[in-house]
VOPA-913850 format. One record per residue (C-alpha): x, y, z. Coordinates in steps of 0.25 Angstrom, whole numbers, plus 5000, padded with zeros to 4 digits. Layout:
XYZ;...
//
This chain:
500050005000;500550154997;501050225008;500350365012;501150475011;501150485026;501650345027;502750365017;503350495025;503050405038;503950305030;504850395026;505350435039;505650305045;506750295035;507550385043;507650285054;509250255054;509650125044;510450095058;509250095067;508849955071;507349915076;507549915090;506849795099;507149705087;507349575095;506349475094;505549435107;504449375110;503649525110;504149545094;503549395091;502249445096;502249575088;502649505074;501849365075;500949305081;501649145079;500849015075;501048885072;500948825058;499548805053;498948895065;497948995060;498249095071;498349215065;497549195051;496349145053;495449265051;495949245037;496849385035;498149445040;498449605042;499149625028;499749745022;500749785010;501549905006;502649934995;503750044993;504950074984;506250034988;506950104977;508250154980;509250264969;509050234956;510350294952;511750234957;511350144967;512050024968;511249904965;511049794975;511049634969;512049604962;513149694968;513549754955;514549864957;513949984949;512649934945;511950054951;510350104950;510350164938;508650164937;507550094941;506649994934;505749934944;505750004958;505949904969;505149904981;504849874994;503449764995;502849765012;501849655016;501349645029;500549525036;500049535050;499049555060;498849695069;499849635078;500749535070;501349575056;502349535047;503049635036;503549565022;504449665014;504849635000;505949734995;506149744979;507949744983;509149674984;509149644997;508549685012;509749725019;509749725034;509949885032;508749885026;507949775036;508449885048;508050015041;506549955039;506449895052;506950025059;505950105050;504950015052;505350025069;505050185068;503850175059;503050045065;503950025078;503849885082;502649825071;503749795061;505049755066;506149655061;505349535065;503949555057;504649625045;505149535034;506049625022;506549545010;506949574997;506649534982;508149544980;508149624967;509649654964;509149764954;508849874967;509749974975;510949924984;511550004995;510449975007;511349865014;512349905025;513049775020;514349815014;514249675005;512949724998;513549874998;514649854990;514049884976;513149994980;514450034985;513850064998;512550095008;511450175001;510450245006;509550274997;509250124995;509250085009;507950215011;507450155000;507450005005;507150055019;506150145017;505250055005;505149955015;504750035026;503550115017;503249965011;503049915025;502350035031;501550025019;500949885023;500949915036;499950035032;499149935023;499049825035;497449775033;496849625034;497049535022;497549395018;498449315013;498549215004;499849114999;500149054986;501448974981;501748944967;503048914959;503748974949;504848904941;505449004930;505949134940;507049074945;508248994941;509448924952;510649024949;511448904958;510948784954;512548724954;512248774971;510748714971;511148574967;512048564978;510848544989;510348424992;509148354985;507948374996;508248534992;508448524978;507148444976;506348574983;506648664969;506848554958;507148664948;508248734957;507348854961;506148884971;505048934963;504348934973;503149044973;502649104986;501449204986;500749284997;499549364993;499149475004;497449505002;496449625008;495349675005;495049564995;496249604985;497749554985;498749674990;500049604991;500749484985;502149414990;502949314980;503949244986;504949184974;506449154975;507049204960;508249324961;507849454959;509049474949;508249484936;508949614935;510249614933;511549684936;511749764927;510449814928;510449954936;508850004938;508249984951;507249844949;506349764959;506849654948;505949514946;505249524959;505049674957;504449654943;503549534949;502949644960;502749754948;501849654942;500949614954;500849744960;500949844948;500449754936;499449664941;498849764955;499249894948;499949954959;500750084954;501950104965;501950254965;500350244969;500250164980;500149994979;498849904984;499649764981;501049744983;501749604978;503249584982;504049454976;505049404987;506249314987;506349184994;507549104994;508049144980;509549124983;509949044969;508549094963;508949174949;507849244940;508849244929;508149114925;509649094914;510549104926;511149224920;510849384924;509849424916;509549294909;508149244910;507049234907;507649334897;508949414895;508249544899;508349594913;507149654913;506249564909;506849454915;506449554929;505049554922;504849384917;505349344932;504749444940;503349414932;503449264934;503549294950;502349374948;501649264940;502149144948;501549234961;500149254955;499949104952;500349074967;499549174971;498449114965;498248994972;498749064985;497949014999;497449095010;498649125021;498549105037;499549105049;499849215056;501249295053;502349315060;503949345058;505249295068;506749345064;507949345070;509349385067;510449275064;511949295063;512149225050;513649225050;513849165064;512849045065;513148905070;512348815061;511748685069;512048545060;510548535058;510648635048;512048605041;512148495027;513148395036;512548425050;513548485057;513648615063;514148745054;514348885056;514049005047;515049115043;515249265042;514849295029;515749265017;515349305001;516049204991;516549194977;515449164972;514649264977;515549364970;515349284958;513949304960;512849234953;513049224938;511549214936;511049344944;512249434947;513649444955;513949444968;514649504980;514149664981;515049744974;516049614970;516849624961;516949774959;517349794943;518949804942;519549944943;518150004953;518250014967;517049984978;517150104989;516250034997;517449914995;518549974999;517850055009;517549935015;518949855012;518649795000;518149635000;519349565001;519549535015;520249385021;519349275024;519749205037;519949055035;518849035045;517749085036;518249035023;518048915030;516548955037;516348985020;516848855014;516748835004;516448984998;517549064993;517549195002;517849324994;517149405005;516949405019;515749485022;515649435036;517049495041;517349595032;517649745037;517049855040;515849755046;515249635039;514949655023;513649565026;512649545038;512649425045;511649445057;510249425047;508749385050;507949275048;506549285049;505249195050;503949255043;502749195044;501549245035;500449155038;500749015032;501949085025;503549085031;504549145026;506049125032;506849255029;508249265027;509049385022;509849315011;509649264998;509249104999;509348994990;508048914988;508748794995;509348865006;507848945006;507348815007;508048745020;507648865028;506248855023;506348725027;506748735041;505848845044;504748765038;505048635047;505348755059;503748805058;503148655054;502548735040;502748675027;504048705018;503348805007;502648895018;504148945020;504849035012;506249075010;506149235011;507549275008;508149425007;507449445021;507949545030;509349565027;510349515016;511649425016;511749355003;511249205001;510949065008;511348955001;511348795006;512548735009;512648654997;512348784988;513548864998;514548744993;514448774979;514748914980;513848984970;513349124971;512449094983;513249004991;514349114991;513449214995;512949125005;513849225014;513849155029;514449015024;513848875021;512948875033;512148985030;510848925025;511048815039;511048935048;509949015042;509148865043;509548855057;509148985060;507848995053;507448865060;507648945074;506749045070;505848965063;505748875076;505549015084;504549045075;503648935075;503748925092;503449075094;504749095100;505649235099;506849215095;508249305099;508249425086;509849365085;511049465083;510749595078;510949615062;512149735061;511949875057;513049935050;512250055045;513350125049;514550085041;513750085028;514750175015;514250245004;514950274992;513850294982;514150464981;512650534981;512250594969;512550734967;511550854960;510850824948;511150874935;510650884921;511050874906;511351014900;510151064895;509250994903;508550994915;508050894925;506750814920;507150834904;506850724895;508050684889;507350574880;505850574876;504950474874;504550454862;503050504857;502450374858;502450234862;501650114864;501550014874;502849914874;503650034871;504650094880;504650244883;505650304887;506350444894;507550514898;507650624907;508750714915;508750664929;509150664942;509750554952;508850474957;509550454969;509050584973;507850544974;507650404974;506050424971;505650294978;504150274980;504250354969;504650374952;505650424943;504750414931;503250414928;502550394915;501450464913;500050474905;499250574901;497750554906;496650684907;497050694921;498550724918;499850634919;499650494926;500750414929;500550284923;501950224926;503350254932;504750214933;504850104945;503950004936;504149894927;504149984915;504750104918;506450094919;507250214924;508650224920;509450314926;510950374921;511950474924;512550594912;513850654920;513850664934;512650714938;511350714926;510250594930;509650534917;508250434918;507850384907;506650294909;505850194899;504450134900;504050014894;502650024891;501649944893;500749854887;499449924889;499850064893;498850154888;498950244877;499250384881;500150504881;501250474891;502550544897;503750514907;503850584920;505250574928;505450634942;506850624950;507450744958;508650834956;509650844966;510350994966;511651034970;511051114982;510450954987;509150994984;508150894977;507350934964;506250824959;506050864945;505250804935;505450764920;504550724910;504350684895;503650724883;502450644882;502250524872;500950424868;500950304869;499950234858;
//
């Protein structure tokens, strides 16, 4: 639901609650249970048997600078914004009763950093004090690698941004704070309703040499070397659908990278088309329906269906985003078709777990002895990066003869490998080790795990990327923990934080791209399986568990060396707002218009929740807007002349259908002048038919 203008200013000022700030009274007790859930055993009808929950949705834009920005995903060195195509944002769904709710967030980003986790809590601590804490809030992420980078206060995920941005982390911050006021504000009785279906043609095993190391009572679960499994949640009031969730584990890496405009990528595309295709919604207006498209365990899940960037279903990048996000959207509907009424109460239990430092019982190890995990070490391969999606280690290698600031700020990456962690690691090949490398650690080792139950529906969450095996052992544990059948538990990776991936044992031998990002050694999946067995047998007994060792915040030591843009300039002769090129008099539908106009930086004003472009067309009443740059068929590119003139150029695909008319362009941005004063200005075209 749109937020009200007092609700987007309430919104506005929780965002200057320091990034350092963190929610006091944050440990779990016996007090936070009651306020997050009220427990029940499997099959009890506590909670659900008047037929309806509490449920509410919300949505904002999570769009950071749409100009030299560092791009996070594929760690790129020098792949920078440099426009937007589809604007990335921030999907809240609540579930609840007056006094027991649960908040589900989807982010269109790369990751959730534990920066980010903290910002949102703290905001949400000064807007809501204590009805939205770490324990009932749930925030993952779609895991697009065509976003903005820079919101971490990991160095590891800095070092191709080239260090901490603000700009992205407000934007990141901020969306998911209005998302989830949003649906707070929208709380109302309704129903839900779950569906599961399969899809077999989104997805590809990029590590199939790793995968046919496990044993046979896995490998017999996906018989085609993927999980295609479809899980759907349809969220009813007032007799009509207002919010969809789509669980489905396939990379969000459709986009490739050398690509450089902002996109919510496959999972983005497949949102576009539930909300603005099929319900209408137009994001600058306000949205009634809201359908996000999460990850599960979709570790060694490529959409690059050829096992090469950019390479299937064809050799196009975007319509590659387009086929895989539309057979998400597809594969949803069907399952949402022969969805069942949901029951059971909801609830939520986390606790923080040092992943580096975890003494693994033999219950949970291949040969049954006890193991140890390991500070955390990126390996070869992991540099090497995978060949079917994109490279590797943030900011690694950097091109001969270019130096990193951040790098050498930091002491550069080559640092000695004690021959006690070589060992912990065997049998990666370290190149870097995170864990112990100065000023702190590059990567987190103190994460969440967290339980969430939505009425028959659990989802185990972890803040790294999961293979669908290594998904699958932990499902299976926590299934057996709460006595509930294997598919009514799902993997939900990206959760909460990052650190890299989770792969088996068997898939860590072989060393590919995952098992040398599986930073905290071979006995990483064990511990997370020992772990999530503690807290599923906490869950299921109604028992608080200890919150664990306090995640870090090193807000503080966080370097910049991305230089702020100066004052705007223009191209003799011109002025800001001048068409540069025209479109042309006429088009019809399936053309492409197109404009360019003298700019500004769009770092000076990000215009998130907002536009750089609107087309227009003329009706009796005046000028309507009847699209705008942030959807599927309007592209913003933006490029530099000299040191200081802003060129957008922007095309629109037009549609089948679109009415004939007399149309224009519109573009807004704003001028920075010398004296630091902003000055929005407005720049439009001449007008043209279209037939």
């Amino acid at each position: 639901m749109a937020l009200s203008d007092k609700e987007t200013a309430d919104a506005g000022e929780v965002t200057t609650v320091s990034r350092r700030t963190v929610l006091a009274g944050a440990a779990i007790g016996a007090a936070a249970l009651g306020v997050t859930a009220t427990f029940a055993l499997p099959g009890s009808r506590a909670y659900a048997d008047s037929g309806e929950y509490l449920v509410g949705v919300g949505i904002s834009d999570i769009t950071g600078p749409a100009a030299e920005c560092g791009m996070m995903g594929y760690s790129q060195f020098g792949q920078d914004t440099a426009g937007i195509h589809l604007r990335p944002r921030a999907r809240a769904f609540i579930f609840g009763s007056a006094d027991q709710r649960v908040v589900y967030v989807v982010a269109d980003n790369g990751m959730i950093f534990q920066s980010v986790h903290r910002g949102v809590m703290a905001a949400l601590a000064t807007r809501f004090g204590d009805r939205y804490t770490e324990q009932n809030v749930l925030l993952t992420s779609t895991h697009s690698h065509a976003t903005c980078g820079g919101s971490s206060n990991d160095y590891a995920y800095n070092l191709s941004i080239l260090g901490f941005q603000q700009q992205v982390y407000d934007a990141e911050v901020n969306g998911i704070v209005e998302a989830i006021a949003a649906a707070d504000a929208d709380l109302s009785p309704g129903s839900l309703a779950l569906g599961r279906g399969e899809l077999h043609d989104a997805s590809v095993n990029r590590s199939k040499i790793a995968w046919d190391r496990n044993p046979d009572a896995d490998k017999q679960v996906f018989p085609d070397a993927i999980d295609p499994a479809v899980t759907v949640l349809s969220l009813r009031k007032g007799g009509r659908e207002v919010g969809v969730i789509t669980w489905f584990a396939t990379h969000n890496t459709s986009m490739s990278n050398t690509n450089r405009l902002i996109s919510a990528d496959n999972k983005g595309y497949a949102s576009y088309s539930f909300e603005h295709e099929e319900h209408g919604v137009r994001y600058l207006d306000g949205c009634d329906f809201v359908a996000a498209f999460p990850q599960t365990n979709s570790g060694d899940m490529s959409p690059n269906l050829n096992l090469h960037p950019t390479d299937g279903p064809t050799q196009n990048e975007f319509e590659n985003t387009r086929i895989i996000g539309d057979r998400q959207y597809r594969a949803g509907k069907t399952a949402l078709a022969a969805a069942s009424p949901l029951s059971g109460p909801v609830a939520s239990l986390l606790c923080y777990i040092d992943i580096a430092d975890i003494e693994v019982d033999g219950r949970w190890t291949p040969n049954g002895q006890p193991r140890h995990t390991a500070p955390a070490c990126a390996g070869v391969s992991l540099i090497a990066g995978s060949v079917e999606d994109g490279p590797g280690l943030p900011g690694v290698p950097i091109p001969e003869g270019v130096r990193n600031p951040f790098v050498d700020a930091l002491g550069g990456v080559n640092q000695p490998i004690p021959d006690w962690l070589a060992d912990a690691q065997a049998p990666k090949a370290i190149v870097a080790p995170l864990g112990i490398m100065p000023p702190v650690p590059w990567v987190p080792s103190v994460v969440p795990i967290q339980l969430v139950r939505i009425g028959d529906l659990y989802l185990a969450c972890g803040g790294a990327e999961f293979t669908i095996t290594s998904g699958l052992r932990i499902r299976r544990v926590v299934a057996e923990a709460l006595g509930v059948s294997l598919d009514q538990v799902l993997m939900q990776g990206y959760a909460n934080c990052y650190h890299e991936y989770v792969a088996t044992p068997e898939e860590y031998d072989a060393q590919q791209y995952e098992g040398g990002s599986t930073l905290y050694g071979r006995y990483t999946l064990p511990a997370y399986q020992q772990e999530f067995h503690r807290l599923a047998t906490a869950f299921v007994a109604q028992q608080a568990v200890p919150r664990g060792p306090a995640p870090r915040d090193v807000a503080n030591l966080q370097p910049n060396f991305v230089a702020a843009p100066g004052p705007d300039g223009t191209l003799p002769g011109t002025n800001f707002g001048d068409v540069l090129t025209q479109p042309a008099p006429a088009y019809a539908p399936g053309d492409q218009a197109a404009a360019e106009f003298v700019s500004a930086h769009p770092k000076h004003n990000t215009r998130r929740n907002g536009t750089f472009l609107e087309i227009q067309r003329a009706t009796d009443s005046g000028w309507t807007r009847i699209a705008n740059e942030g959807e599927w068929p309007v592209k913003y590119f933006w490029s530099k002349r000299g040191a200081d003139v802003s060129i957008a150029r922007f095309t629109w695909d037009i549609p089948a259908g679109t009415a004939p008319g007399r149309y224009r362009l519109q573009h807004y941005a704003d001028q920075l002048a010398a004296d630091g004063t902003l000055h929005p200005f407005t720049g439009t075209t001449t007008e043209f038919d279209i037939r």
